[in-house]
C-alpha positions in Angstrom: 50.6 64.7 80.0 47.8 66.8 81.7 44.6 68.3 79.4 43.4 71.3 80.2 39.8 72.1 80.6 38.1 73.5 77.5 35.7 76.7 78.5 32.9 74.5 78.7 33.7 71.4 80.2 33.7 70.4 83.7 36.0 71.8 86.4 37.3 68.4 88.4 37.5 68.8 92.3 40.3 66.5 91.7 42.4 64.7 89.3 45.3 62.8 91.1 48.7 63.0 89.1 51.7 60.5 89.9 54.8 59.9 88.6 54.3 58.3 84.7 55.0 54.8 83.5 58.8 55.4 82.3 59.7 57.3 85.8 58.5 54.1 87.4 60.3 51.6 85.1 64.2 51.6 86.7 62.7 50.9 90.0 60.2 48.2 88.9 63.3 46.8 87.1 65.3 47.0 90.6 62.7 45.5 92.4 61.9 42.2 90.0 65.9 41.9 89.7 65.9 41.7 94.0 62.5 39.2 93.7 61.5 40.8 96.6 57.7 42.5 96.2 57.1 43.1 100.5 58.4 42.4 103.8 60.3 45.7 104.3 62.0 45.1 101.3 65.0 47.3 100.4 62.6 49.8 98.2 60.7 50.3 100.9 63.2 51.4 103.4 64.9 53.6 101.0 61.7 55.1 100.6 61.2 56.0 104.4 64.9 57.2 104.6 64.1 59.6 101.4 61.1 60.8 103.6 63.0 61.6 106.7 65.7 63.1 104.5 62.7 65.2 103.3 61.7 66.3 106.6 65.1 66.5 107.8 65.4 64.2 110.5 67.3 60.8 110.8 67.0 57.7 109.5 64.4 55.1 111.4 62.0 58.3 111.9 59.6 57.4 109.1 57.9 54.2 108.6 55.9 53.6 105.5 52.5 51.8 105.9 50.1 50.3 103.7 47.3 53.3 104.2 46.9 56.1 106.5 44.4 54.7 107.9 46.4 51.0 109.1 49.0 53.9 110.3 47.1 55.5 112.3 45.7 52.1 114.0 49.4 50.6 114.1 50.1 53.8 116.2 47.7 53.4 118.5 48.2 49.3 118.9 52.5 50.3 119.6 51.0 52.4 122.2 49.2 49.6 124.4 46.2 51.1 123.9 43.5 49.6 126.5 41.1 47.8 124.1 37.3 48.7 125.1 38.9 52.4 126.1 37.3 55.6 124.5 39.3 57.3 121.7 39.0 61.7 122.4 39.0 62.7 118.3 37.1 65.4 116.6 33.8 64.5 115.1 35.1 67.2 112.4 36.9 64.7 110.7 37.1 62.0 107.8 35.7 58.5 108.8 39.2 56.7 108.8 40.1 58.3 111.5 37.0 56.5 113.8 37.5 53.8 111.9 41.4 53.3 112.8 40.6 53.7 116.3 37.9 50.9 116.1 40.5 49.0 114.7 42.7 49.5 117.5 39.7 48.1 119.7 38.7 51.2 121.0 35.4 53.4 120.8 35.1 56.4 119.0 34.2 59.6 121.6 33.6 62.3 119.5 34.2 66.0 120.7 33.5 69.4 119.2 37.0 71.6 117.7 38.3 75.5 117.9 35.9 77.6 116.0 39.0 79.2 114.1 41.5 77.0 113.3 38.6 73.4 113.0 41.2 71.1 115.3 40.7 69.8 118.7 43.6 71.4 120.6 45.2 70.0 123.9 43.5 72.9 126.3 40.5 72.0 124.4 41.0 68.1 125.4 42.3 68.5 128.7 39.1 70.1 129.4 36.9 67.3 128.3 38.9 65.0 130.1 36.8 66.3 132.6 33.6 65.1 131.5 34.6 61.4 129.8 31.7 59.3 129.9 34.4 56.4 130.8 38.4 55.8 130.6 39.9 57.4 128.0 42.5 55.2 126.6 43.9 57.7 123.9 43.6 61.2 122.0 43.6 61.4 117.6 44.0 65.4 117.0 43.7 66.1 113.2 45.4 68.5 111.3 41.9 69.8 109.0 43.2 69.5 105.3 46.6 69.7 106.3 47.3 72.6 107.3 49.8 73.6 110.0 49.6 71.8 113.5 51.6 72.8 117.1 53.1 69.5 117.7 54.9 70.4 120.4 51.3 71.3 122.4 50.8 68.0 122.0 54.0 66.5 123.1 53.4 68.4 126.1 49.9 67.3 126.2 51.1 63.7 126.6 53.9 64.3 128.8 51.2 66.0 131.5 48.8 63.2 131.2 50.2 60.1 130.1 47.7 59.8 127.8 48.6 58.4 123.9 48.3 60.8 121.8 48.5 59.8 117.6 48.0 62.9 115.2 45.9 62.4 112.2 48.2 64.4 109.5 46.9 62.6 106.6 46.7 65.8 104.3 49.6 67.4 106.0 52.8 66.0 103.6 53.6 69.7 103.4 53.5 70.8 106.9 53.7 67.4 108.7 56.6 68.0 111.5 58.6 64.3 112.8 58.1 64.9 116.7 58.0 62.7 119.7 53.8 61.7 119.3 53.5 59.2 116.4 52.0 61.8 113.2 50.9 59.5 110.3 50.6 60.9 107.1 48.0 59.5 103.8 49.9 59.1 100.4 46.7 58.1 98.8 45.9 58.9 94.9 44.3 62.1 96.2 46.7 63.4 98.1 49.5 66.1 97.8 51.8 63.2 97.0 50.2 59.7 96.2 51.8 56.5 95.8 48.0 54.7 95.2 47.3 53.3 98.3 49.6 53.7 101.0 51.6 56.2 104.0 53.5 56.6 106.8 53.8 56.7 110.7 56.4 59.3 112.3 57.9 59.5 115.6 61.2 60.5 117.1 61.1 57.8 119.7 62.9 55.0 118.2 61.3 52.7 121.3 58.5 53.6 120.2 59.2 53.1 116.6 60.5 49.6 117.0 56.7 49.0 118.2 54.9 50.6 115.2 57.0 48.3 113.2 55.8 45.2 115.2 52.5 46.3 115.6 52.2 47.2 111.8 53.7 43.2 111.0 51.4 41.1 113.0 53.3 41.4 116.0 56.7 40.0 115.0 60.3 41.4 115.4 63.5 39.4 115.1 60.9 36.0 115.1 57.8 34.7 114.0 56.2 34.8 117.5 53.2 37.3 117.5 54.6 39.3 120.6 51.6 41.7 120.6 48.1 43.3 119.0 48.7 44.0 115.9 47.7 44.0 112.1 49.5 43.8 108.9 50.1 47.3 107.9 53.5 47.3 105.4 53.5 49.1 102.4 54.4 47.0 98.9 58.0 47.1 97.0 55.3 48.3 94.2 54.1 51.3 96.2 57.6 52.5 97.6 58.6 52.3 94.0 55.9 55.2 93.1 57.3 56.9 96.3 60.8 56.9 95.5 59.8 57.9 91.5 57.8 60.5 93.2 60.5 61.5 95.6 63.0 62.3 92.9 60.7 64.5 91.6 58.9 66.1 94.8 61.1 69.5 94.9 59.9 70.9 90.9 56.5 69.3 91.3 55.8 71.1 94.7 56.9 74.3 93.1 54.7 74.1 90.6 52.0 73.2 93.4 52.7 76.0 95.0 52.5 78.4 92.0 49.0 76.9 91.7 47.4 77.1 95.0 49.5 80.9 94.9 47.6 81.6 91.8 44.1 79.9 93.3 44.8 81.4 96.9 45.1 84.9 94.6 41.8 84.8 92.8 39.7 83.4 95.6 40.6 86.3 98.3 39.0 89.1 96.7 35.5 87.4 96.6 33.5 88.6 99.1 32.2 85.9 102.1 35.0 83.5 101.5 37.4 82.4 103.8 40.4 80.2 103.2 42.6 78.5 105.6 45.2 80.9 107.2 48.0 81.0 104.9 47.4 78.6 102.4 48.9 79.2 99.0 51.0 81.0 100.6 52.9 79.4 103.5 51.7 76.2 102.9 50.3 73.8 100.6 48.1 70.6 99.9 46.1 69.0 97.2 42.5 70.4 98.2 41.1 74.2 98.8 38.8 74.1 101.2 37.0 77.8 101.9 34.6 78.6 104.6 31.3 80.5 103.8 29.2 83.1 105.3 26.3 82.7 103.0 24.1 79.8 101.9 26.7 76.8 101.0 23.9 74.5 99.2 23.1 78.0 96.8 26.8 78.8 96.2 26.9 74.6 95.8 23.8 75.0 93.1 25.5 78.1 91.4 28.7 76.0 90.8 27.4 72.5 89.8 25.2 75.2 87.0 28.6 76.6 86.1 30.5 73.5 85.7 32.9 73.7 89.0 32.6 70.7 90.5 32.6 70.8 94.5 32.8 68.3 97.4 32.0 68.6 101.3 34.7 66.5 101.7 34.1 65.4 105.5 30.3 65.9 105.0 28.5 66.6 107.8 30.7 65.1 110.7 31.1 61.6 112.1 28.3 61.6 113.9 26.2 61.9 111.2 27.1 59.3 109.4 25.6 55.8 110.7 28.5 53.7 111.8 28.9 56.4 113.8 25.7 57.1 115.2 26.0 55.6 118.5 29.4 56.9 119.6 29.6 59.1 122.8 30.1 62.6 121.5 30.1 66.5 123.5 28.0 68.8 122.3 29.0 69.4 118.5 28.3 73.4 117.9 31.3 74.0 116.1 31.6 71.0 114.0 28.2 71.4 112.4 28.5 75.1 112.0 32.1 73.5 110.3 30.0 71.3 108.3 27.7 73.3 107.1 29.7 76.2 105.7 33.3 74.3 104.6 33.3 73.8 101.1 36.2 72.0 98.5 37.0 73.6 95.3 38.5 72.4 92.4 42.8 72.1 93.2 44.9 70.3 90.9 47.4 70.4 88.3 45.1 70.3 85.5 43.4 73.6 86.5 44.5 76.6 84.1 44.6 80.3 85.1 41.4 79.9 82.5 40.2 77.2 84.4 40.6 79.2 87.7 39.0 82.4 86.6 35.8 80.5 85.9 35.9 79.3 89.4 36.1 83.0 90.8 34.1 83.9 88.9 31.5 81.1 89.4 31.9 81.2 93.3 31.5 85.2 93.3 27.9 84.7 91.8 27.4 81.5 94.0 28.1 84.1 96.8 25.8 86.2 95.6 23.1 84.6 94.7 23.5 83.0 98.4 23.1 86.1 100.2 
């Protein structure tokens, strides 16, 4: 049972919501009765064969994984990944994804993204191919926030370099598309569906598949003989049975998601100097809204914290600013800290009220104001 916020209380950023105790109960039951807890165990793949029902593609397309972040490195190991290589990815970005290509053994370089739409694109990378300080050994595009992402410039991407490409979709359960570049997806707490820890790799190679599953179980398939690299990336029999609960429930819960951000997307547009990504609220979804500013953020910041909205710079100011990432390689960054400095997170969950959403209009109009 949600609680609404009362007039004067604090506005969350975020209040992750998953399926309740009794929803999880039958499939707890069905997974002590089968004594089987991990391993791929039978919730597990009925979770990943809900998913690629979900996204409409066949079964042996999704692979669940213990965290995003082991996805995104299982991706990269199934790839053969040169270890020592330089990783192309946006320093506009969360930390997990540097730190899933460290994991894969390779070394962050950090390039600037498209002013408009905050992603490195594949004209965008081919160019800085050019000017690689050493071999680069892979490319990690991310989809900002989770909004919509041309998988198919990517696939080409790949097929006119040879270069492995892994997308970073970890906000992007919404718009995430299976294609022929391994896409991993986070179902963490926060997300727009959350399982607690945990997400999944997608791909519609199944070679390539059968590798992310070796690489994501330390290297074994059919034996116990560590073939390749790898790590131990599987998701629980607890966690798939929070998937599958959630699952059953995905199609009224993103409706109501959807009336939401509609509702948020609604009351945010008419305040002057605020941006929102293209088309969110409206063709798409996810569990945050992030807005761009053309005033002072820290002001609009102050103005909120005063009013009770909470707020989060939820990629702060770019990898490279933050110190175990300090001594990557990285192209000049002129985007990504203009990104940085004017991308803000507002309060987007299913707690928030069309009370609770006035007073963040309301709030960021004088935030924008008072930041002129």
């Amino acid at each position: 049972m949600t609680q609404a916020c009362s007039p004067g209380a604090i506005i969350s950023v975020s209040r992750p919501s998953l399926p309740t105790a009794d929803k999880l109960m039958p499939w707890l039951q069905r997974m002590d009765a089968a004594q089987i807890y991990a391993n791929n165990g039978p919730l597990c793949r009925l979770f990943a064969d809900g998913l690629a029902q979900l996204y409409g593609a066949p079964d042996g397309v999704v692979r669940p994984v213990v965290s995003g972040t082991a996805g995104l490195t299982v991706a990269l190991l199934a790839q053969g990944v040169v270890p020592g290589g330089l990783c192309m990815l946006p320093s506009w970005t969360f930390v997990a994804t540097g730190h899933a290509a460290r994991g894969a053994g390779l070394i962050p370089w950090l390039v600037d993204v498209d002013e408009d739409s905050g992603m490195l694109t594949p004209h965008m990378a081919e160019a800085f191919l050019l000017e690689a300080p050493g071999p680069v050994a892979a490319v990690m595009p991310v989809a900002p926030f989770g909004a919509p992402f041309p998988y198919e410039a990517w696939e080409a991407f790949h097929q006119r370099t040879g270069i492995p490409v892994v997308i970073d979709a970890a906000a992007a359960f919404d718009t995430v598309r299976p294609c022929s570049v391994p896409a991993v997806v986070s179902l963490h707490a926060t997300k727009l569906f959350g399982v607690g820890e945990g997400g999944f790799v997608t791909c519609t190679q199944p070679e390539l598949m059968r590798k992310i599953e070796c690489a994501g179980n330390f290297g074994f398939y059919g034996s116990r003989i560590a073939t390749v690299p790898a790590c131990n990336g599987k998701m629980s029999e607890l966690h798939a049975a929070v998937g599958l609960a959630g699952l059953a429930e995905w199609q009224a819960r993103r409706q109501t998601l959807a009336t939401l951000c509609g509702s948020l997307a609604t009351a945010l547009s008419g305040v002057p100097h605020v941006h929102l990504q293209p088309g969110w609220g409206r063709d798409w979804i996810s569990a945050t809204c992030v807005v761009r500013l053309s005033v002072c953020t820290a002001t609009v910041e102050d103005v909120l914290a005063e009013a009770g909205v909470e707020t989060r710079r939820w990629w702060g100011d770019g990898l490279h600013a933050q110190p175990a990432f300090a001594q990557c390689p990285h192209t000049a960054l002129t985007v990504g800290e203009r990104l940085a400095g004017s991308t803000l997170g507002l309060p987007c969950h299913l707690d928030l009220t069309p009370m609770d959403i006035e007073r963040v209009a309301t709030a960021l109009r004088h935030g924008v104001q008072a930041g002129k």
